[in-house]
C-alpha positions as CSV (number, residue, x, y, z in Angstrom):
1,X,95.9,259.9,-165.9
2,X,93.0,257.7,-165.8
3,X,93.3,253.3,-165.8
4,X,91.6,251.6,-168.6
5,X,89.8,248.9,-166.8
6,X,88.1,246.4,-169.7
7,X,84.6,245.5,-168.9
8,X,82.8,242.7,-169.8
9,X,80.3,243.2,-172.2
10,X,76.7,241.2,-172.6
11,X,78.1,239.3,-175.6
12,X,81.3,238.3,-174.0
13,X,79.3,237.1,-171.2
14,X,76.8,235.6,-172.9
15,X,78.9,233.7,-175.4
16,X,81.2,232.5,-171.9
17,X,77.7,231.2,-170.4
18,X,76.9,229.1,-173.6
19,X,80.5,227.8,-173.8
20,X,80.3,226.5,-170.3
21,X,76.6,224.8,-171.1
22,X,77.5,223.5,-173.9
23,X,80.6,221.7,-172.4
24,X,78.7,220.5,-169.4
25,X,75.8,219.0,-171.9
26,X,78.4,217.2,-173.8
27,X,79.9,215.4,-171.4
28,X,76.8,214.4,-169.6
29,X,75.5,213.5,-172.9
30,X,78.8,211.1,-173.2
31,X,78.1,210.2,-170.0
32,X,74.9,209.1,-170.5
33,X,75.6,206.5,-173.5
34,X,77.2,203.6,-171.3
35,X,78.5,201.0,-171.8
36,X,77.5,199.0,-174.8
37,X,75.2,201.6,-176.3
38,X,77.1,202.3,-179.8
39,X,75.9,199.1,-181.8
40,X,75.9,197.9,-185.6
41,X,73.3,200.3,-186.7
42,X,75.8,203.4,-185.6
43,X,78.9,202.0,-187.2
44,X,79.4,202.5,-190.8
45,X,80.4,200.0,-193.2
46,X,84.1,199.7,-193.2
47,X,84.9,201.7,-189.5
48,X,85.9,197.8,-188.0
49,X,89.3,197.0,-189.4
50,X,91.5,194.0,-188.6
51,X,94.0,196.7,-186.7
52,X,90.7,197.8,-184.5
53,X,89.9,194.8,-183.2
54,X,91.7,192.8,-180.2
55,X,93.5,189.4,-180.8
56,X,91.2,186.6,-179.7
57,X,88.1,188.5,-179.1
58,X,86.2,187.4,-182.3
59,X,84.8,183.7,-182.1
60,X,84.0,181.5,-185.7
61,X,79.9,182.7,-184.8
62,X,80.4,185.9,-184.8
63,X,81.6,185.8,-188.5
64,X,79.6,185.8,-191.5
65,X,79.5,182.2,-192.4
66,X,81.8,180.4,-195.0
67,X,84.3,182.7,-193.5
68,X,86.3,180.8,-191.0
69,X,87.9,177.6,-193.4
70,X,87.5,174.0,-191.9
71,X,91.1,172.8,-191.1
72,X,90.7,170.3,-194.3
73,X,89.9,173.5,-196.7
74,X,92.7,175.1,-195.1
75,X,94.8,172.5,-196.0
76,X,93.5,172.3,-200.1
77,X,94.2,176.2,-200.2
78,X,97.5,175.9,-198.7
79,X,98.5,173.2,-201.0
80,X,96.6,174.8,-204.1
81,X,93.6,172.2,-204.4
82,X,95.7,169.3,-203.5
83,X,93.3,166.1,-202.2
84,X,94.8,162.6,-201.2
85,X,92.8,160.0,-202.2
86,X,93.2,156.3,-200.4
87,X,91.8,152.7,-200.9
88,X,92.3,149.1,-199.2
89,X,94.2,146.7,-200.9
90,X,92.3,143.6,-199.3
91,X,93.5,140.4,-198.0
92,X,96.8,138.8,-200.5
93,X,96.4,135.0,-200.6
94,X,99.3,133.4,-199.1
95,X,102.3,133.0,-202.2
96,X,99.6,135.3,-204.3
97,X,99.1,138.9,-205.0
98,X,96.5,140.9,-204.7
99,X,96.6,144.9,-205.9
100,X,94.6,148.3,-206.3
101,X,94.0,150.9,-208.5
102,X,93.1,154.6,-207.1
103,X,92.0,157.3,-209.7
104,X,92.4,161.0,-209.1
105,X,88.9,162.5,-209.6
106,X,87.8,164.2,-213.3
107,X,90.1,167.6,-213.3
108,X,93.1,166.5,-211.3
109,X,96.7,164.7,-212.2
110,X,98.5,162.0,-210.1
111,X,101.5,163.9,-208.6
112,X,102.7,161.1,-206.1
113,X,101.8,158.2,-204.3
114,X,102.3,155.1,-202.9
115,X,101.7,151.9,-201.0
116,X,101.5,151.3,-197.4
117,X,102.1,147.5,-196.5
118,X,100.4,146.5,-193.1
119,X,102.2,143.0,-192.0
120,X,105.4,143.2,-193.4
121,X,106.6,140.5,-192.2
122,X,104.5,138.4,-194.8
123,X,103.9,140.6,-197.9
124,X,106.4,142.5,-199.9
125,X,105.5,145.8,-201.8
126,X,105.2,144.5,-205.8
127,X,104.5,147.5,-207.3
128,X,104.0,151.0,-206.8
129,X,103.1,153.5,-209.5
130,X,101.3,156.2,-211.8
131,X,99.0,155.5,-214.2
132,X,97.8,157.0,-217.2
133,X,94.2,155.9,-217.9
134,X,93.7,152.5,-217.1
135,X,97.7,151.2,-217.2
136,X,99.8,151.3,-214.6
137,X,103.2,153.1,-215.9
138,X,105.1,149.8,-215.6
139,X,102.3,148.2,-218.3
140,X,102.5,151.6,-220.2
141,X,104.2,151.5,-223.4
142,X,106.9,153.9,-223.8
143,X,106.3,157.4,-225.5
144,X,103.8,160.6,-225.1
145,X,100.7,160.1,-222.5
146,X,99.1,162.9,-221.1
147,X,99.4,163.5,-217.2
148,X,98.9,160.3,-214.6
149,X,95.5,160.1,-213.8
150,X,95.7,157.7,-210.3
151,X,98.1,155.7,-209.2
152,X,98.6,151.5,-208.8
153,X,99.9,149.4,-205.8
154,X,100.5,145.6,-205.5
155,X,101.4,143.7,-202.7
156,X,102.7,139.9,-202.9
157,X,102.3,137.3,-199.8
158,X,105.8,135.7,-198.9
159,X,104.8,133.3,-196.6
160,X,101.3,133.6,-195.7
161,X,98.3,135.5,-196.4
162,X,98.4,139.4,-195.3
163,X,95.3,140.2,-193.6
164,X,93.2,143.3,-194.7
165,X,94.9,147.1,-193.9
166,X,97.4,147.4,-196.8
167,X,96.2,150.5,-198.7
168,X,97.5,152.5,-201.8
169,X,97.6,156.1,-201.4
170,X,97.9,158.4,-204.3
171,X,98.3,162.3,-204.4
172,X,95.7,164.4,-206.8
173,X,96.5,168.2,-207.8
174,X,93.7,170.4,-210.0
175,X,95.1,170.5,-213.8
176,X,95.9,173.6,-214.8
């Protein structure tokens, strides 16, 4: 009985020689790109995700700008539009007092605040609180107001006057 030996035919061989040509061209192809030769115009929108990219790599320029917050706007996001607004007091004549009002600005409420008495020793915190419009709560008369709109500090000299540095703080957050 006779063997059957398989022989290779022109298309198998053919088809074998393009396989290994085509192989070889792609990875010399590959080869050929180096380093750094995929840039934006071969990327397509969306293919860089947060997941893609290494921790650290990026720096604030090369984001699109308004991007990165300041550590200030940061701060009003994380608080929800909070602000703090402050203002000096001034020098309290010795015996006398001497006081400030700080308003929130058009489109926020008072929602704290307070005095901060440089020279203690000498001055004494008189008042501290919200107002509504022009009043201070303790001049308010009692019944509805709508929200505090800034808030008032006073500070009264003991024994002598209390130089400049005293300052009333008060705490603004968006209506609504």
């Amino acid at each position: 009985m006779k063997r059957f030996v398989p022989r290779p035919t022109y298309a198998n061989v053919v088809s074998t020689i393009c396989l290994f040509l085509l192989l070889g061209s792609a990875t010399a192809f590959a080869a050929g790109l180096g380093r750094g030769s995929v840039g934006t115009k071969q990327l397509k929108r969306g293919a860089v995700t947060s997941a893609k990219v290494k921790d650290g790599s990026l720096q604030e320029r090369d984001l699109k700008a308004g991007t990165v917050l300041s550590k200030a706007q940061a701060d009003a996001r994380y608080l929800g539009g909070t602000l703090t607004v402050i203002a000096e007091i001034g020098e309290v004549p010795k015996e006398g007092f001497a006081g400030k009002a700080v308003q929130c600005p058009a489109g926020f409420q008072a929602v704290g605040g307070g005095v901060s008495a440089v020279n203690v020793n000498n001055g004494v915190v008189a008042e501290s609180s919200p107002m509504y419009g022009e009043k201070s709560a303790l001049a308010e008369t009692a019944g509805q107001h709508g929200p505090a709109t800034g808030w008032f500090g006073e500070i009264k000299s003991v024994k002598e006057a209390v130089s400049k540095g005293s300052k009333v703080t008060v705490i603004c957050s968006p209506i609504g």
